[in-house]
C-alpha positions, 0 to 999 in steps of 0.5 A, spaced: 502 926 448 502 928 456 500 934 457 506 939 460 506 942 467 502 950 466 499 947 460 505 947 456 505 941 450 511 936 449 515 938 442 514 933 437 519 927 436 523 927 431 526 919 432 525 914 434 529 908 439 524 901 440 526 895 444 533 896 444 537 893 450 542 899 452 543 894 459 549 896 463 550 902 457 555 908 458 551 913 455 556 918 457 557 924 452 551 924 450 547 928 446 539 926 443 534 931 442 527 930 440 528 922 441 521 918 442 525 912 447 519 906 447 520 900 451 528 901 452 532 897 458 536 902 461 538 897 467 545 899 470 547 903 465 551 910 467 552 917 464 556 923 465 555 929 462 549 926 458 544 930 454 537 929 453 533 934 450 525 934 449 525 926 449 519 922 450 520 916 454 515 910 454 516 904 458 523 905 458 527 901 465 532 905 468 533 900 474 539 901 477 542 906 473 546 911 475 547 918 472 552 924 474 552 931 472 547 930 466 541 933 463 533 930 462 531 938 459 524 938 458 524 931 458 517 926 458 517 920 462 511 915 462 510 908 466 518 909 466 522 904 473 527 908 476 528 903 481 534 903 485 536 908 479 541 914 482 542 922 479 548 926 482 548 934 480 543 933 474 539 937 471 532 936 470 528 942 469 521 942 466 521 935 465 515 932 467 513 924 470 507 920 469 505 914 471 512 912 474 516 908 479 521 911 483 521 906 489 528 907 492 530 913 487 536 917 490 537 924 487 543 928 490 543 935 488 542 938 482 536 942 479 529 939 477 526 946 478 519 946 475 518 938 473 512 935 474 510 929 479 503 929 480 500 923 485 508 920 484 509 915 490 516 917 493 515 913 500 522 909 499 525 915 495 531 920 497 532 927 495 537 931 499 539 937 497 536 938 490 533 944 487 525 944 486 523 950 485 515 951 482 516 942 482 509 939 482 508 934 487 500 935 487 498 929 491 504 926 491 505 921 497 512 922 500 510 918 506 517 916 510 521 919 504 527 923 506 527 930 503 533 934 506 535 940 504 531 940 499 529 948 495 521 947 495 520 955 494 513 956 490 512 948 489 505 945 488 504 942 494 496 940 495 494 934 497 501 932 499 503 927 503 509 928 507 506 925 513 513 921 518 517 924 512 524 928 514 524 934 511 530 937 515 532 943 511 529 944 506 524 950 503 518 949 506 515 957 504 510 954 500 506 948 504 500 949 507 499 944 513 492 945 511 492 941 505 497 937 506 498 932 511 505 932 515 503 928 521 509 925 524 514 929 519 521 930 522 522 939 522 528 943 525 526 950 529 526 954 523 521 950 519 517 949 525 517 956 526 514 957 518 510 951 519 507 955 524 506 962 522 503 959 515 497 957 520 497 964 523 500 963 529 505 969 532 511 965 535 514 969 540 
């Protein structure tokens, strides 16, 4: 089982869904809790208002897929695609991600506070105005991603690449441009002005 963010372990599953084809699903109104998801395609499926609690998806294809108003609480995800996939005002927190693919993922509000995303390659992916509070980004690259009015406060953000990223309005209390690289990113006044006070320079 993946190791949890703060050293918290995933619960154990109770059921199991293998190789079955949910493509082009709507998984809206659903609830599973404690499901162990193996080598399922989710392509183009949709949910809203979806639970998912304490799930463990392996191998799981979420290309295409779009979820509104829905929750992936205390979720496992390991070597999942979310290509192209969309979430609008879900609820993600404490969910943690492993070996993912997030190329052109669009999160759209919602809260993924305290999720784990160590090392994800976030370059072509676009998060606005989600909550991210205590995420794990430990060496993620975001590299030319959009990460706007995003609530970044206490993250863990060592060894993260936001070089040429846009980051306009998000929280960036908790990055220190000494273990970070954020050459090129795109700032408003305010964020400069943080950005510049973390490295101990007095704005006057």
């Amino acid at each position: 089982m993946v190791e949890r963010a703060y050293g918290r372990q995933a619960p154990p599953t109770e059921s199991t869904v293998e190789s079955e084809d949910w493509d082009s699903r709507d998984l809206s109104g659903e609830s599973h809790r404690r499901v162990e998801f193996t080598d399922v395609d989710m392509t183009e499926a949709s949910s809203r208002g979806a639970e998912f609690f304490e799930c463990v998806f392996r191998d799981v294809r979420f290309n295409v897929s779009t979820h509104t108003d829905s929750a992936f609480v205390s979720c496992t995800f390991v070597r999942c695609s979310f290509f192209d996939a969309t979430f609008t005002g879900c609820k993600l927190v404490g969910s943690v991600f492993e070996r993912c693919g997030h190329d052109l993922m669009k999160v759209e509000g919602g809260d993924w506070s305290l999720t784990a995303l160590p090392g994800a390659d976030l370059r072509r992916a676009s998060l606005t105005g989600v909550r991210m509070r205590e995420a794990d980004l430990t060496g993620a690259n975001c590299a030319g991603a959009t990460i706007r009015g995003v609530d970044l406060s206490g993250a863990w953000l060592h060894r993260a690449d936001f070089s040429r990223c846009d980051l306009r309005g998000s929280d960036l209390s908790a990055l220190d441009p000494r273990t970070a690289e954020i050459a090129g990113a795109i700032v408003d006044p305010h964020q400069a002005i943080v950005v510049a006070t973390s490295l101990g320079l007095e704005v006057r």
